[in-house]
C-alpha positions as CSV (number, residue, x, y, z in Angstrom):
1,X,109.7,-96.1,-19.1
2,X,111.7,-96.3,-22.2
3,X,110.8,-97.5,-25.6
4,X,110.6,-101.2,-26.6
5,X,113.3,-102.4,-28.9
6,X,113.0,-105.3,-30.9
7,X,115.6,-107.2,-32.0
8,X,116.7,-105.4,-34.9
9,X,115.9,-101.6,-34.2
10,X,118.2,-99.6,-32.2
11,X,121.5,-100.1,-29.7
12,X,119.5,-102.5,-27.5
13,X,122.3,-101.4,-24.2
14,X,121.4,-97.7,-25.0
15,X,119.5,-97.1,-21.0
16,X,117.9,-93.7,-20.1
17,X,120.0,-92.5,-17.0
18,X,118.5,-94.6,-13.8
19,X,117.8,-97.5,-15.8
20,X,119.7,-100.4,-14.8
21,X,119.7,-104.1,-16.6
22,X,117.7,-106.7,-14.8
23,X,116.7,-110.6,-15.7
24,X,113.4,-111.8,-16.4
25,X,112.5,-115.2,-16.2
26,X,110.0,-116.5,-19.0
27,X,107.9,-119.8,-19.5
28,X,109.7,-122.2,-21.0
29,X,110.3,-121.4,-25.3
30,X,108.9,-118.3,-24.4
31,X,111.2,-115.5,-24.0
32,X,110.6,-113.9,-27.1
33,X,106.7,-113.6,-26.6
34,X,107.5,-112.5,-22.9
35,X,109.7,-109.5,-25.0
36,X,106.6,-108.9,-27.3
37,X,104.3,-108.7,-24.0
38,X,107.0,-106.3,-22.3
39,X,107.2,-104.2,-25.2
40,X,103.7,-103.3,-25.1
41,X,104.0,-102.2,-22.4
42,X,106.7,-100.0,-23.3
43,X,109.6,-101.4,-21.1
44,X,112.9,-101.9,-23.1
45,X,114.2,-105.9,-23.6
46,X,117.2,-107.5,-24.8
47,X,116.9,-111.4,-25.7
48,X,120.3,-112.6,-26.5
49,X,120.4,-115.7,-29.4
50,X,122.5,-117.4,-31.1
51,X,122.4,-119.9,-34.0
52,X,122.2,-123.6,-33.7
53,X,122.1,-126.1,-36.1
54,X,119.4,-128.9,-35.4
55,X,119.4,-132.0,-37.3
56,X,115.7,-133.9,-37.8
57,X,115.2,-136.4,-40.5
58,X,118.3,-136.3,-41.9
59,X,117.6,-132.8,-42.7
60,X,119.8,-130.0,-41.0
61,X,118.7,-126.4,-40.9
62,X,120.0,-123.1,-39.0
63,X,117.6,-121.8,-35.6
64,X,118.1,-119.0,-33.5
65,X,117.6,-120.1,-30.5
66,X,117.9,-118.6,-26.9
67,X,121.8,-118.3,-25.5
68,X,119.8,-118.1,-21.7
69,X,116.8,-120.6,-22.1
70,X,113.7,-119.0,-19.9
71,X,115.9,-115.8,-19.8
72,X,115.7,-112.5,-20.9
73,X,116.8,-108.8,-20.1
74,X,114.6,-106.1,-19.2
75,X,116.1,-102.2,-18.6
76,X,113.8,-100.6,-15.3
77,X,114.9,-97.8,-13.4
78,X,113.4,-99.2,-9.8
79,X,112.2,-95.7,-8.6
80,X,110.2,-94.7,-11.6
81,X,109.1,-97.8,-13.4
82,X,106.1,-99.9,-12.3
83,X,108.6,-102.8,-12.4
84,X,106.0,-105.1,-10.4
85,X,103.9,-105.0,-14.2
86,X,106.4,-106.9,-14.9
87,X,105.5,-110.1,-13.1
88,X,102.3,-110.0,-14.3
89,X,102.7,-109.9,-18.1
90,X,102.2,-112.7,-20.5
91,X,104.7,-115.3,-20.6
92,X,106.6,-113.9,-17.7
93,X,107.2,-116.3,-15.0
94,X,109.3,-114.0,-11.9
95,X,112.3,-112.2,-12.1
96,X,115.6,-112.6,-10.1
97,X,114.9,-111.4,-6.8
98,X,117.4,-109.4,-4.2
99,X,115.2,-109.8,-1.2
100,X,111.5,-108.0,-2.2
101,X,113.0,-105.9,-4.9
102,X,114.4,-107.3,-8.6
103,X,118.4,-107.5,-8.6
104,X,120.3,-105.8,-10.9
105,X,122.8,-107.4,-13.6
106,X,126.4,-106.2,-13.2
107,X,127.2,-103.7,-15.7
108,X,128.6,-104.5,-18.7
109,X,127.6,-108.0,-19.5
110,X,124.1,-107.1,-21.6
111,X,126.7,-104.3,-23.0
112,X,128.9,-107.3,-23.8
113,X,127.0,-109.4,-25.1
114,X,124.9,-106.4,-26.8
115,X,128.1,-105.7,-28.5
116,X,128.5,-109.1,-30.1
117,X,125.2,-109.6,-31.2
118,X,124.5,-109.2,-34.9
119,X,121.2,-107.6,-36.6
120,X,119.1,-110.4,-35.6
121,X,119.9,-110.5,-32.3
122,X,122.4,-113.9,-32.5
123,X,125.7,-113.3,-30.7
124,X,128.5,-114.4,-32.3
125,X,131.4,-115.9,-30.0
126,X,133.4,-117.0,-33.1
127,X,136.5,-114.4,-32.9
128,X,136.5,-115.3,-28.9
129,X,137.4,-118.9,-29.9
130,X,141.3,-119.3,-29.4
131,X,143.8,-123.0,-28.8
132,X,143.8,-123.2,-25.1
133,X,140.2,-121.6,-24.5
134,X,138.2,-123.3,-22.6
135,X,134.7,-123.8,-23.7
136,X,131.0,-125.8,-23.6
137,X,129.1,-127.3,-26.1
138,X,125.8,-126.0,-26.8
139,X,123.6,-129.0,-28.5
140,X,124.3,-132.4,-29.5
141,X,125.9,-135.2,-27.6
142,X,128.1,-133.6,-25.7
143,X,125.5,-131.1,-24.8
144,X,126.8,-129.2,-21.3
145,X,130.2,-130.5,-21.3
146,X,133.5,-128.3,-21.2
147,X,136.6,-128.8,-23.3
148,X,139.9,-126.9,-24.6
149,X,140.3,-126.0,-27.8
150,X,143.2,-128.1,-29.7
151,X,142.7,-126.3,-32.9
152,X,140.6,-124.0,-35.4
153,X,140.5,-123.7,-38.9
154,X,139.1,-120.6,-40.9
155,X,136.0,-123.2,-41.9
156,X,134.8,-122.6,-38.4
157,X,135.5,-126.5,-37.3
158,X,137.6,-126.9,-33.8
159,X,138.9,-129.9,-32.1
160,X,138.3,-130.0,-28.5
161,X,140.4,-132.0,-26.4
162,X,137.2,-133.5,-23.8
163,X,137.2,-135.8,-21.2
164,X,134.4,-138.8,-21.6
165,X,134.6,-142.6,-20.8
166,X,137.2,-141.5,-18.4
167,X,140.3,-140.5,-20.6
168,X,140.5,-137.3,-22.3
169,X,139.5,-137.8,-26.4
170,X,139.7,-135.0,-29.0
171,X,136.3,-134.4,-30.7
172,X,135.4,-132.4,-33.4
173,X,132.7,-129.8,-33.8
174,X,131.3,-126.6,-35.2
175,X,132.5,-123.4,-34.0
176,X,129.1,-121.9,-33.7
177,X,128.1,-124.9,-31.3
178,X,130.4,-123.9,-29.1
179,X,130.8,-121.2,-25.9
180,X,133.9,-119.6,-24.5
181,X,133.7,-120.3,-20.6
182,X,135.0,-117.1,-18.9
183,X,137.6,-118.1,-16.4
């Protein structure tokens, strides 16, 4: 088993040889305690964020906040690990499943996103964001829905050409609210 990282020590995509990238699936608003638990027990995570802004009282304040709610990474090589320990930790809920044994992410996207991630662990799409991109909207009304990007400006605000009410409207929003789709 490999050390635990947390999410500001070492290259979190840095796997012993064997060791492959697989998702674990957490209670909900739990992925980072389900980390914690998985880190005692010396298995390596990654738990992708990224910064939100939530308003509340008129107040407005910056979170990092899951990018995969009830999602997290964990590196296991399937022939030496006790990767079943996994399933019974703390705040783990099941992992994704090939049949009776845990499926493997392709390679490269915990690299990828790895890659982008800043010192705290928030991945930053920002220099992804291009006119013609298509992408969704993280939090607030709009919450789910995919639009393509009109324009940007270097204060990180980008109209979004969206449909709603059934004709397409440009709307306005925050960069970091928003999430490149990959075509």
């Amino acid at each position: 088993m490999s050390a635990f990282v947390a999410e500001s020590d070492a290259d979190p995509t840095a796997l012993v040889d064997g060791e492959r990238w697989f998702v674990v699936q957490s209670r909900p608003r739990q992925e980072l305690y389900a980390a914690q638990q998985l880190g005692r027990q010396e298995f390596h995570t990654f738990v992708p964020r990224l910064r939100k802004t939530v308003r509340h009282a008129r107040r407005q304040r910056s979170v990092l906040a899951a990018l995969f709610p009830r999602y997290l990474f964990v590196a296991l090589d399937l022939e030496h690990d006790r990767w079943r320990s996994v399933l019974g930790t703390f705040g783990v809920t099941t992992m994704i499943m090939d049949g009776e044994r845990p499926r493997p992410v392709p390679p490269g996207i915990v690299e990828g996103l790895a890659g982008i991630a800043g010192g705290d662990g928030a991945v930053d799409f920002g220099d992804r964001l291009r006119v013609g991109a298509d992408v969704r909207f993280l939090d607030g009304p709009f919450a789910e829905q995919i639009g393509r990007i009109l324009r940007l400006d270097e204060r990180g605000r980008v109209a979004v050409l969206l449909e709603v009410m059934g004709g397409e409207r440009t709307v306005r929003a925050q960069a970091s609210s928003l999430l490149p789709v990959d075509d």
